[in-house]
One Martini backbone bead per residue (centre of mass of N, CA, C, O) as a GRO file, in nm:
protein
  420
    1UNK     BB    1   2.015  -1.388  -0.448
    2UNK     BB    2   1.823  -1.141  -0.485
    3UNK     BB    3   1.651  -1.276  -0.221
    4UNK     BB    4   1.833  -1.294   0.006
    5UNK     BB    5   1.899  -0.987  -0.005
    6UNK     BB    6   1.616  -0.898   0.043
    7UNK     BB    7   1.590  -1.110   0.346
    8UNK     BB    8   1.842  -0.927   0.512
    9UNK     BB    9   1.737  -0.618   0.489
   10UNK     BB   10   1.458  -0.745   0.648
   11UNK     BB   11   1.649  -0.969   0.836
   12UNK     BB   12   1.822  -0.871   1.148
   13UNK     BB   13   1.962  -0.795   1.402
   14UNK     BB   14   1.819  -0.480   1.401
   15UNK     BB   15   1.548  -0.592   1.364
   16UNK     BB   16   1.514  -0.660   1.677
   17UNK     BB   17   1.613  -0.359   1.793
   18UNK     BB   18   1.352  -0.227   1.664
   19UNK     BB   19   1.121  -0.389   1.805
   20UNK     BB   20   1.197  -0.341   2.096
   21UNK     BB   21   1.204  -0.043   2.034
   22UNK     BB   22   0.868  -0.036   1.936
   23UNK     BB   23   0.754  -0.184   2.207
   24UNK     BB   24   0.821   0.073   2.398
   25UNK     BB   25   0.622   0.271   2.287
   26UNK     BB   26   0.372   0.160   2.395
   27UNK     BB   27   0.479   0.205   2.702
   28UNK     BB   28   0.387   0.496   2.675
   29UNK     BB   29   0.304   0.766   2.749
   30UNK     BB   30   0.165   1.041   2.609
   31UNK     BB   31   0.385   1.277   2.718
   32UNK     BB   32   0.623   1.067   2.576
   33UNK     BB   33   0.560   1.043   2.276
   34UNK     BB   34   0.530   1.338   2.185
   35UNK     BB   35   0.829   1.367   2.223
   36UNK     BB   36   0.938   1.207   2.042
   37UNK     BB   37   0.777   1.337   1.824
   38UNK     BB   38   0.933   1.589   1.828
   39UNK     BB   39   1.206   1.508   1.786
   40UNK     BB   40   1.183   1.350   1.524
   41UNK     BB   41   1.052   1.626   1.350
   42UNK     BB   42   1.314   1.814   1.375
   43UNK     BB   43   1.545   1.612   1.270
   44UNK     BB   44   1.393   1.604   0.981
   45UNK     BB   45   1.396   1.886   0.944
   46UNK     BB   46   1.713   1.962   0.944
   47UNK     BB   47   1.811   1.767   0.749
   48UNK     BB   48   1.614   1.870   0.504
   49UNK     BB   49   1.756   2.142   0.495
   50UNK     BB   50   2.041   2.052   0.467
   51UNK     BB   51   2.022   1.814   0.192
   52UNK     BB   52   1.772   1.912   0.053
   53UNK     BB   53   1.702   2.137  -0.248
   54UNK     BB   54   1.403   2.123  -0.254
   55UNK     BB   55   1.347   2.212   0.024
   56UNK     BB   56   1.535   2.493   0.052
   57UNK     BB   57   1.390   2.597  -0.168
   58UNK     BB   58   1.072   2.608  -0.064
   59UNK     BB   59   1.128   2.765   0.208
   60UNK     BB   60   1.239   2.971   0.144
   61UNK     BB   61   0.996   3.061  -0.059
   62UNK     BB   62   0.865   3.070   0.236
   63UNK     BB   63   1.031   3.224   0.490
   64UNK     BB   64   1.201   2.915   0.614
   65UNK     BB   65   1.335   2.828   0.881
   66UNK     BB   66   1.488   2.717   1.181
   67UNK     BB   67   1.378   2.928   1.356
   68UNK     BB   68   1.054   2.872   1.296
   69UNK     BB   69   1.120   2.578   1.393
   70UNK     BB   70   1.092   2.400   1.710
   71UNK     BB   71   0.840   2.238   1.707
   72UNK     BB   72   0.525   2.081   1.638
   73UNK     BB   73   0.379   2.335   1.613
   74UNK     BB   74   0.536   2.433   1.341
   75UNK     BB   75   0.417   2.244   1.083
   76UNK     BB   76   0.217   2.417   0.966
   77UNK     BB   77   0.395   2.623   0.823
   78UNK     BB   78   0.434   2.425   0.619
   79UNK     BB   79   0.417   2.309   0.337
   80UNK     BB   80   0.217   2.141   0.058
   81UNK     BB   81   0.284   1.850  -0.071
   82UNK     BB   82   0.284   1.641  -0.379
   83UNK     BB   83   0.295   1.398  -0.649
   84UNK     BB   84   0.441   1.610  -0.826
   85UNK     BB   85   0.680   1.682  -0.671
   86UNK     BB   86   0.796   1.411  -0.708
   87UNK     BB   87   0.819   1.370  -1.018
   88UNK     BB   88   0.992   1.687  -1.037
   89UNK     BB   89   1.223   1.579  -0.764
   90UNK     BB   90   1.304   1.310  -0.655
   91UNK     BB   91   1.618   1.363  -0.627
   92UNK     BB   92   1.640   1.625  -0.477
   93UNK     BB   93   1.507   1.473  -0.202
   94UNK     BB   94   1.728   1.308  -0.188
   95UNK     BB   95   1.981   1.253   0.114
   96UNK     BB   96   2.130   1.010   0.011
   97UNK     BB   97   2.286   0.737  -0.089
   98UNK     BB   98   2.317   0.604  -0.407
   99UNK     BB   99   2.400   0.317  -0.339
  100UNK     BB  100   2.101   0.307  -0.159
  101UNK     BB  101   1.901   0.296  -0.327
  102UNK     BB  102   1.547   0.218  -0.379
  103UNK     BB  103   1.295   0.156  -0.577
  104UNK     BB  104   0.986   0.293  -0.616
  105UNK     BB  105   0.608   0.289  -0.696
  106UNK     BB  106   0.340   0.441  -0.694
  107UNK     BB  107  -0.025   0.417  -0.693
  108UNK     BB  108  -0.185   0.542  -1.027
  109UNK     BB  109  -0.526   0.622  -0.919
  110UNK     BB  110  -0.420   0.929  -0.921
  111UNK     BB  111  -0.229   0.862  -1.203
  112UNK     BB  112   0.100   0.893  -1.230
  113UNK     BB  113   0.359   0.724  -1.088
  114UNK     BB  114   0.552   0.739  -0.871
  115UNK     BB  115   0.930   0.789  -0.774
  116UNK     BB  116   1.066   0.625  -0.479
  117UNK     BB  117   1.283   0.658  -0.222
  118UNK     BB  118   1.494   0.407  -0.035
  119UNK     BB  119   1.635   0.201   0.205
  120UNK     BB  120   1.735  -0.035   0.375
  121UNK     BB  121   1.667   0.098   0.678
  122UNK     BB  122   1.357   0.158   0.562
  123UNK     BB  123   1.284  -0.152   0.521
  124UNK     BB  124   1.393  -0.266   0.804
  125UNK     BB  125   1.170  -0.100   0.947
  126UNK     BB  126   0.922  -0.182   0.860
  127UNK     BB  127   0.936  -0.455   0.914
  128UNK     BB  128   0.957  -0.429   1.225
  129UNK     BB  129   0.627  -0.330   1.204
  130UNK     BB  130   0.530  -0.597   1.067
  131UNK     BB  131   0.623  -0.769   1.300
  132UNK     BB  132   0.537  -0.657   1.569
  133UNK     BB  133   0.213  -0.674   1.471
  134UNK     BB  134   0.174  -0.975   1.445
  135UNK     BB  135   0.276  -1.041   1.716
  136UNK     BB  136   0.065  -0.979   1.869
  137UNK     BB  137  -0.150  -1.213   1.749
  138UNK     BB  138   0.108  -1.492   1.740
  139UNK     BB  139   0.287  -1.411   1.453
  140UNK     BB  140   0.560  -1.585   1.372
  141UNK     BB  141   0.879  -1.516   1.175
  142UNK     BB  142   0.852  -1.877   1.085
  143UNK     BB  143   0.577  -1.883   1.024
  144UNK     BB  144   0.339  -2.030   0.791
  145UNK     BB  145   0.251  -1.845   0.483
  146UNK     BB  146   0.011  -1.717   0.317
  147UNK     BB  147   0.021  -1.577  -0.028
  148UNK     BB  148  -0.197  -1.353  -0.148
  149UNK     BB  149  -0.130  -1.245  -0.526
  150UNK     BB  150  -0.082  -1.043  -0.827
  151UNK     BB  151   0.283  -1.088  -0.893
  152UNK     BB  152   0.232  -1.381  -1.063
  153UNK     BB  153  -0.042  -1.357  -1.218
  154UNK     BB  154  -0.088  -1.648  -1.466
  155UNK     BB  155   0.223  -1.776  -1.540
  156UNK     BB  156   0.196  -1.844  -1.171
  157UNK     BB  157   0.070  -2.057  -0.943
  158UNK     BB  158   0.325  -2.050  -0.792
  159UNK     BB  159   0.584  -2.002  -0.460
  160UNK     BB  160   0.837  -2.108  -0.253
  161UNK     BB  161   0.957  -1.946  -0.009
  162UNK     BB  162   1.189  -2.009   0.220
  163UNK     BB  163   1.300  -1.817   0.402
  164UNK     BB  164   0.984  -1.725   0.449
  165UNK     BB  165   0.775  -1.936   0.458
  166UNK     BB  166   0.617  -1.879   0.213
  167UNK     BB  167   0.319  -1.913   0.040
  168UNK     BB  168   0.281  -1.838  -0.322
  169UNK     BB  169  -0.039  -1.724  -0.447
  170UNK     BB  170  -0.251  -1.681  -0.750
  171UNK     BB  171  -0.507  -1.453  -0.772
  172UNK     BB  172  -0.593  -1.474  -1.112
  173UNK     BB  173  -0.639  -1.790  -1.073
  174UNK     BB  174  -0.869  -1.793  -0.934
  175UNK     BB  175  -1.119  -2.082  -0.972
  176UNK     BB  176  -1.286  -2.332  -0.998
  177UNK     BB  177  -1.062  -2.510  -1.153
  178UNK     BB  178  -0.854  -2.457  -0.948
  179UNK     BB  179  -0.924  -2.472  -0.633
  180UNK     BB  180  -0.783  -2.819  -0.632
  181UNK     BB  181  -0.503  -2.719  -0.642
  182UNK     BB  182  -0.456  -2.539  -0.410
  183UNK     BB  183  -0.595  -2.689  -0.170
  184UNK     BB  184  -0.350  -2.920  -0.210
  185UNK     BB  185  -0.072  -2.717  -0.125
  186UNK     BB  186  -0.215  -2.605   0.156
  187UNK     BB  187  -0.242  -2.847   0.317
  188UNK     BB  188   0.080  -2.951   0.254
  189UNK     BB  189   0.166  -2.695   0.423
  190UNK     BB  190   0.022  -2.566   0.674
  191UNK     BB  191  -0.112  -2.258   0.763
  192UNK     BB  192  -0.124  -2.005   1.025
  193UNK     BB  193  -0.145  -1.782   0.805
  194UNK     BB  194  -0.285  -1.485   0.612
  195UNK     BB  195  -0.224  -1.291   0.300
  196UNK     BB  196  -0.453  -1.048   0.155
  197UNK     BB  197  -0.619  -0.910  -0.111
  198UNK     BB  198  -0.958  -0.870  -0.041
  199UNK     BB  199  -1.037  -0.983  -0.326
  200UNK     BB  200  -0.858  -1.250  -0.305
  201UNK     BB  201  -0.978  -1.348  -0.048
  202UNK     BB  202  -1.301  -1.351  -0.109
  203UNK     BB  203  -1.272  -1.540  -0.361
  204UNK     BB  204  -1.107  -1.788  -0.201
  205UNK     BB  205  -1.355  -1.851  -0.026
  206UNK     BB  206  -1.566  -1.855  -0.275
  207UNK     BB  207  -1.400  -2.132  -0.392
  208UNK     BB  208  -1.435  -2.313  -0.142
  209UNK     BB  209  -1.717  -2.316  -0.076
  210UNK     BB  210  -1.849  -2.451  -0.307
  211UNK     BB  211  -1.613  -2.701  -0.236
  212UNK     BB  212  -1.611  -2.763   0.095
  213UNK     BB  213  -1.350  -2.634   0.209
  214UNK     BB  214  -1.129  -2.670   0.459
  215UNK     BB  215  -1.013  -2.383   0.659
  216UNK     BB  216  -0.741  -2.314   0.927
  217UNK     BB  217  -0.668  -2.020   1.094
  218UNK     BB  218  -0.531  -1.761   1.306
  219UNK     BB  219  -0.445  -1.538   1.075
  220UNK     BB  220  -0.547  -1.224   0.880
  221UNK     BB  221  -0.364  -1.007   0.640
  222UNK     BB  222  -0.457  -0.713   0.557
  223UNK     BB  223  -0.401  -0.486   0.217
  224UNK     BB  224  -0.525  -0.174   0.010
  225UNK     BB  225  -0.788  -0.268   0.058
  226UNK     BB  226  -1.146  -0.316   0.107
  227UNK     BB  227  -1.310  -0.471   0.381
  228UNK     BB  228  -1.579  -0.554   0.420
  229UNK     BB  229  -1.801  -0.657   0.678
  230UNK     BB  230  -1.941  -0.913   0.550
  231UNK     BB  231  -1.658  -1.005   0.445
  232UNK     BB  232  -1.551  -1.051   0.769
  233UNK     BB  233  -1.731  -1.238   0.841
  234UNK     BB  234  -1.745  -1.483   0.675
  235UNK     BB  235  -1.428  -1.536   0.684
  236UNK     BB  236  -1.388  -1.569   0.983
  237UNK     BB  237  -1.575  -1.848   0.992
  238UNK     BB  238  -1.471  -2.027   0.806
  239UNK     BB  239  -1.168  -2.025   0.927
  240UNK     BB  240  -1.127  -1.934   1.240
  241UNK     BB  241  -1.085  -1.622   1.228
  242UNK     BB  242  -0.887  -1.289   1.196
  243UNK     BB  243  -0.886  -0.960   1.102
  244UNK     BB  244  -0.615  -0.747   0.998
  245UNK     BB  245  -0.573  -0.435   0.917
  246UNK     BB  246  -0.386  -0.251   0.698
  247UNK     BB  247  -0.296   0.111   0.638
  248UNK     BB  248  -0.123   0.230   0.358
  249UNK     BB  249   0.156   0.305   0.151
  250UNK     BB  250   0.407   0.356  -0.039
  251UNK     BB  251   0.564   0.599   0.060
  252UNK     BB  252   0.535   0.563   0.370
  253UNK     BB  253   0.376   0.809   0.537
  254UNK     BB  254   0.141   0.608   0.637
  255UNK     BB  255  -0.033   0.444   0.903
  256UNK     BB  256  -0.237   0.187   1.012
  257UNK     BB  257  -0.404  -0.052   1.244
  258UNK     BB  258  -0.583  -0.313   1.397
  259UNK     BB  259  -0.692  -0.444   1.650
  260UNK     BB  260  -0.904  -0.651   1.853
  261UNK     BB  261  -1.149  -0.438   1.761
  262UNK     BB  262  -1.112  -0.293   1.485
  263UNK     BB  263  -0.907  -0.100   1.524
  264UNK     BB  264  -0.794   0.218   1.423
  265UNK     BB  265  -0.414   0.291   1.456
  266UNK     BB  266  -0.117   0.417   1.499
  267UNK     BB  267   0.196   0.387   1.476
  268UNK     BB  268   0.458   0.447   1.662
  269UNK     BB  269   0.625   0.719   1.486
  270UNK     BB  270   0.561   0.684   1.193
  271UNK     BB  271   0.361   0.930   1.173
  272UNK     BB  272   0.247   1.250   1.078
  273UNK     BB  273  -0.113   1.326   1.075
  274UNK     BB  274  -0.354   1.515   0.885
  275UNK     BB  275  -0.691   1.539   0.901
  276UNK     BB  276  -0.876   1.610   0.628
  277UNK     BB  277  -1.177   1.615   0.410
  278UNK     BB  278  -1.016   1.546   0.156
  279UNK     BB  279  -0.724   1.464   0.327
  280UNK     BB  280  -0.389   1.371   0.401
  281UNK     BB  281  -0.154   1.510   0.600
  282UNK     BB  282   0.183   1.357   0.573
  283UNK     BB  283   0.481   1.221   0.807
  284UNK     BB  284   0.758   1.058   0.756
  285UNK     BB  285   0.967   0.920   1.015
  286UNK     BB  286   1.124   0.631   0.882
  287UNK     BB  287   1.293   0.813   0.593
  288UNK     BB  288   1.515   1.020   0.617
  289UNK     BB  289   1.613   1.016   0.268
  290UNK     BB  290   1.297   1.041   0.187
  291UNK     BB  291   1.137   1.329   0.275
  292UNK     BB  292   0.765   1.363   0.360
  293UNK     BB  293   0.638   1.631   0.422
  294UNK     BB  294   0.359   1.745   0.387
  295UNK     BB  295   0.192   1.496   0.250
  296UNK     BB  296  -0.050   1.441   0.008
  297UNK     BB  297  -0.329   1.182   0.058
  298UNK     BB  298  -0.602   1.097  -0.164
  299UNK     BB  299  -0.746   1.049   0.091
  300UNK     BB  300  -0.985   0.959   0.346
  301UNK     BB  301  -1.092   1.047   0.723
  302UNK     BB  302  -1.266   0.976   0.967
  303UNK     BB  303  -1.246   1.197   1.272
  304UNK     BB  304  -1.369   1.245   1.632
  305UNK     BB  305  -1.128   1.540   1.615
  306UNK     BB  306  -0.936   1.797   1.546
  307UNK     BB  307  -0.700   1.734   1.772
  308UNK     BB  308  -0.380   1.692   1.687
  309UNK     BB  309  -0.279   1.527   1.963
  310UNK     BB  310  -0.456   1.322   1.945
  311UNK     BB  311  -0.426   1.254   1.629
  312UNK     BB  312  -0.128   1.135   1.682
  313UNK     BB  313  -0.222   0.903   1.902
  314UNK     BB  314  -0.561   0.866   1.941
  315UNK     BB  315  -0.757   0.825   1.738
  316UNK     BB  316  -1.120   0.820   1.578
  317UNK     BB  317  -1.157   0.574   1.368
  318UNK     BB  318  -1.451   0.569   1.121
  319UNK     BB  319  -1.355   0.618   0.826
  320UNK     BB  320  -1.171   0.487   0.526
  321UNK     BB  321  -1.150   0.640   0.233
  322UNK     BB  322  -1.074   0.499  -0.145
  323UNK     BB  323  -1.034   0.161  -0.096
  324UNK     BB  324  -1.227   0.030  -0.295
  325UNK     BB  325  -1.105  -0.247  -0.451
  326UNK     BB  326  -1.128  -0.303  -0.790
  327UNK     BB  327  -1.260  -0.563  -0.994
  328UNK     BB  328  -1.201  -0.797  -1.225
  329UNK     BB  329  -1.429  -1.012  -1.400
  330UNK     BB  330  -1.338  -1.275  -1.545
  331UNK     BB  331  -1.475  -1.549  -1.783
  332UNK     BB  332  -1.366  -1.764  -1.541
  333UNK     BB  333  -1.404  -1.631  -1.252
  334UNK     BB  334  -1.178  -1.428  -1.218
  335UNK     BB  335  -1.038  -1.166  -0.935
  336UNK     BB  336  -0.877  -0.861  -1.009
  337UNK     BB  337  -0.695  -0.674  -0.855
  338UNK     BB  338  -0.478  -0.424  -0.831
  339UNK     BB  339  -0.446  -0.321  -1.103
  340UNK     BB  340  -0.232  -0.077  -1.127
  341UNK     BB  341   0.031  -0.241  -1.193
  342UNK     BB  342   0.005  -0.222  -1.501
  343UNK     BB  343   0.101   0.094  -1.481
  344UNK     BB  344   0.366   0.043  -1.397
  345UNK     BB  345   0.641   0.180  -1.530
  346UNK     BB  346   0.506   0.369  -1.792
  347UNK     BB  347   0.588   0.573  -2.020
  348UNK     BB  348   0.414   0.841  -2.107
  349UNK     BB  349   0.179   0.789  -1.861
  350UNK     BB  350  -0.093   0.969  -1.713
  351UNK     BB  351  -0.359   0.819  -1.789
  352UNK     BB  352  -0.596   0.571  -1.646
  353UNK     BB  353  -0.955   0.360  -1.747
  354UNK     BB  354  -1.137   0.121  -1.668
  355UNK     BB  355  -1.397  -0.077  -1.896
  356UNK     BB  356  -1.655  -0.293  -1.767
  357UNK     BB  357  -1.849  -0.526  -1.918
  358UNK     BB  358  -2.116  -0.682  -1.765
  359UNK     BB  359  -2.209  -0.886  -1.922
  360UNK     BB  360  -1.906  -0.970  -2.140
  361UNK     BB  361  -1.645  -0.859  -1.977
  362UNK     BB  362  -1.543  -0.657  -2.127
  363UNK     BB  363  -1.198  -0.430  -2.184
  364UNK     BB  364  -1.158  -0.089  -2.164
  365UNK     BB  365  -0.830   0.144  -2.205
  366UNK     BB  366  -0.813   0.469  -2.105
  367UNK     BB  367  -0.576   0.675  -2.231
  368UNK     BB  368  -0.327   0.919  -2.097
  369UNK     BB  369  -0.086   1.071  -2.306
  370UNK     BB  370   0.222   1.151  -2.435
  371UNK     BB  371   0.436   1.241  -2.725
  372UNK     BB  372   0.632   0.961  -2.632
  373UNK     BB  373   0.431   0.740  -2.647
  374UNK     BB  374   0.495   0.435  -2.750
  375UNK     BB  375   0.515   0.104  -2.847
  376UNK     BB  376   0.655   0.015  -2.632
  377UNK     BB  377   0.505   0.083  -2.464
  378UNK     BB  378   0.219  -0.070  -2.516
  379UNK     BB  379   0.379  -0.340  -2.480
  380UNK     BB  380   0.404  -0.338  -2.177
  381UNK     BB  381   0.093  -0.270  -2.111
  382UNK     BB  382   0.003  -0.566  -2.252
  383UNK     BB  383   0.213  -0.725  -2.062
  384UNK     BB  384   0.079  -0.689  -1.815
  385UNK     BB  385  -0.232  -0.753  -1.853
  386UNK     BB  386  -0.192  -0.978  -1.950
  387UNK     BB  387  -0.040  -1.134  -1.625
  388UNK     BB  388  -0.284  -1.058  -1.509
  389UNK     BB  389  -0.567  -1.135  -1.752
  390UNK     BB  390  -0.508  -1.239  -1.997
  391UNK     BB  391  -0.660  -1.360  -2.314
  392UNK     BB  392  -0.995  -1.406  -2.279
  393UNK     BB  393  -1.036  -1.122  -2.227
  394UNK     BB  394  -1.112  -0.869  -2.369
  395UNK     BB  395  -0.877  -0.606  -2.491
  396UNK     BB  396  -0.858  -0.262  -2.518
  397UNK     BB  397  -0.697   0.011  -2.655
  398UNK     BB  398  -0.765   0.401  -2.582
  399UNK     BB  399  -0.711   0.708  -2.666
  400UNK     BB  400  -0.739   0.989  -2.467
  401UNK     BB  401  -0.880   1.274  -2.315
  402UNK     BB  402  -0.909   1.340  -1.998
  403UNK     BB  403  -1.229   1.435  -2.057
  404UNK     BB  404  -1.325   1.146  -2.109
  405UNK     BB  405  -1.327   1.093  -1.834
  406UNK     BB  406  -1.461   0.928  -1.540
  407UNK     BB  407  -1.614   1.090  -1.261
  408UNK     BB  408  -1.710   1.134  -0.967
  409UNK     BB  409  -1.900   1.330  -0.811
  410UNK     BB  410  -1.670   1.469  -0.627
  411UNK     BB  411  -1.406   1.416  -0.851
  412UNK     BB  412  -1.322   1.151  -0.835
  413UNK     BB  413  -1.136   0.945  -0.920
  414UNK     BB  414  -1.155   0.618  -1.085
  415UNK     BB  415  -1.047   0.328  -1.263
  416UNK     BB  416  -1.321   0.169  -1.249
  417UNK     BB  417  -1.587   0.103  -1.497
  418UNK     BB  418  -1.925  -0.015  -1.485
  419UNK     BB  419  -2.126  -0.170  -1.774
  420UNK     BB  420  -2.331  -0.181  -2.073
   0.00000   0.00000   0.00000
């Protein structure tokens, strides 16, 4: 029932008016489209300081009314919000109804998870990009998908969605062992396109590869971690497809996503993005019920003009750093991806990071909590880890203060640490 109710709130009459007036954005001229986002981006300020308390409060205190927002050209006087002020305002934030609140968790790689709300609406509206961008390169919404993730664990080896036509395998199972089972079922699946985490799907390439696995599909979609160049060759010709990389965020503040040139451009009116050294300062224009007004996103993206105009609309992205996806291989030699999910609802988890030696695989996990911190939380999140990485490859965990957490040379956080 659970699962009906999630696929008709991002499936319906609404998807396809909302595919539509997506489809016709593309087809505005440059002049039309920043009008569109002027006019979007003030929609949600005026609303965002009528209904948030948050909001309101934070611009009185720096002196900001609705009479100094005229334009976009307006929006650097807003200040800049970030993860902390999630954490400490959420409820404040948010400007719908409570019947409709969807709850999320953001990925906790710089630090504790913040949680955001959806609405039915902004997941309609997401999915509405989702499809839209699909099917530009020829995969139609009831074709049918394979989908490697880590959300089943070690101790679901598969799942077909029957609703969405797709089948899901686990990602954490893939391994020499396995993987005369999964081409088994996916042979008799016969897909004609993919998704899935570059770091599981390069696993899957390469324990196919081993048994001259024969696997051809038309369309191949990442997202969330870093797929070398080597390694979109080599699945490219494997598979005899294209990938197409998303490059977006839980807060759904930011989007990116790849062209048939393997350019990324921003989905249009989906964000306004301000490219800066350290970090991206973005305002999302999808949700405001949960309103992201220049939100910094702890990623960095190297962009060929500083011009707000151009990069709002056809930036030159050279490269999005930050995205390196992290992956623990276990004594089985399978590949877990995105561990940061077994942190996810941790309660007084404040930071994590994991240590993995290279000879003999085993796996320390240093925490930093708060004194709330106790038995309950270290049970669910021994119980999330157990889910994702089983329990034959060693893992303990060790209680520990910030400083002795391990930064990279720039300071910045990283979550899993390579050692001997």
């Amino acid at each position: 029932m659970i699962t009906m109710i999630k696929f008709y709130i991002k499936n319906n009459l609404l998807t396809n008016l909302k595919i539509n007036r997506i489809k016709n954005l593309y087809e505005l001229d440059e002049n039309k489209l920043l009008d569109k986002y002027n006019d979007a981006f003030i929609h949600l300020f005026n609303k965002t300081l009528d209904k948030s308390s948050f909001y309101y409060n934070l611009y009185n205190s720096h002196g900001i009314s609705k009479r100094d927002i005229k334009t976009i050209d307006d929006i650097h006087k807003l200040p800049v919000i970030n993860r902390k002020s999630i954490l400490e305002n959420v409820d404040n934030i948010y400007t719908g109804l409570n019947y409709f609140k969807v709850k999320g968790l953001t990925s906790g790689t710089s630090g504790s998870p913040a949680m955001v709300y959806r609405t039915p609406a902004s997941i309609n509206l997401e999915q509405a990009y989702l499809r839209n961008y699909r099917e530009i390169f020829g995969f139609g919404f009831k074709d049918k998908l394979l989908s490697i993730r880590g959300k089943l664990g070690k101790n679901m080896p598969y799942y077909f969605d029957r609703l969405n036509n797709t089948l899901y395998i686990s990602g954490p199972n893939i391994n020499n062992e396995t993987i005369h089972f999964y081409y088994d079922i996916i042979m008799r699946f016969k897909p004609v396109a993919i998704e899935a985490f570059p770091s599981y799907l390069y696993k899957f390439f390469l324990e196919l590869n081993k048994k001259k696995y024969s696997l051809n599909v038309n369309n191949i979609f990442t997202s969330s971690e870093m797929l070398y160049s080597f390694q979109r060759e080599k699945i490219e010709s494997y598979f005899s497809s294209s990938v197409h990389d998303w490059y977006g965020n839980v807060e759904r503040s930011i989007c990116l996503a790849q062209n048939n040139n393997n350019k990324y451009y921003p989905l249009p009116l989906y964000s306004i993005n301000e490219y800066k050294d350290n970090c991206i300062i973005t305002t999302s224009l999808i949700n405001d019920s949960f309103p992201l007004i220049r939100y910094e996103v702890d990623d960095r993206i190297s962009v060929g003009s500083d011009d707000f105009y151009k990069n709002l609309i056809s930036p030159e992205i050279i490269q999005i750093e930050g995205r390196s996806g992290d992956t623990l291989v276990l004594r089985d030699g399978s590949v877990v991806g995105c561990i940061d999910h077994a942190f996810k609802g941790i309660d007084n988890l404040i930071m994590a990071q994991i240590y993995q030696s290279i000879s003999d695989k085993s796996i320390e996990v240093k925490l930093v909590v708060n004194q709330a911190y106790n038995h309950l939380s270290e049970m669910k999140l021994k119980q999330n880890l157990t889910r994702m990485i089983g329990t034959e490859t060693p893992t303990r965990l060790t209680i520990c203060n910030e400083s002795e957490l391990i930064l990279q040379k720039n300071k910045k956080y990283q979550l899993i640490i390579k050692n001997d």
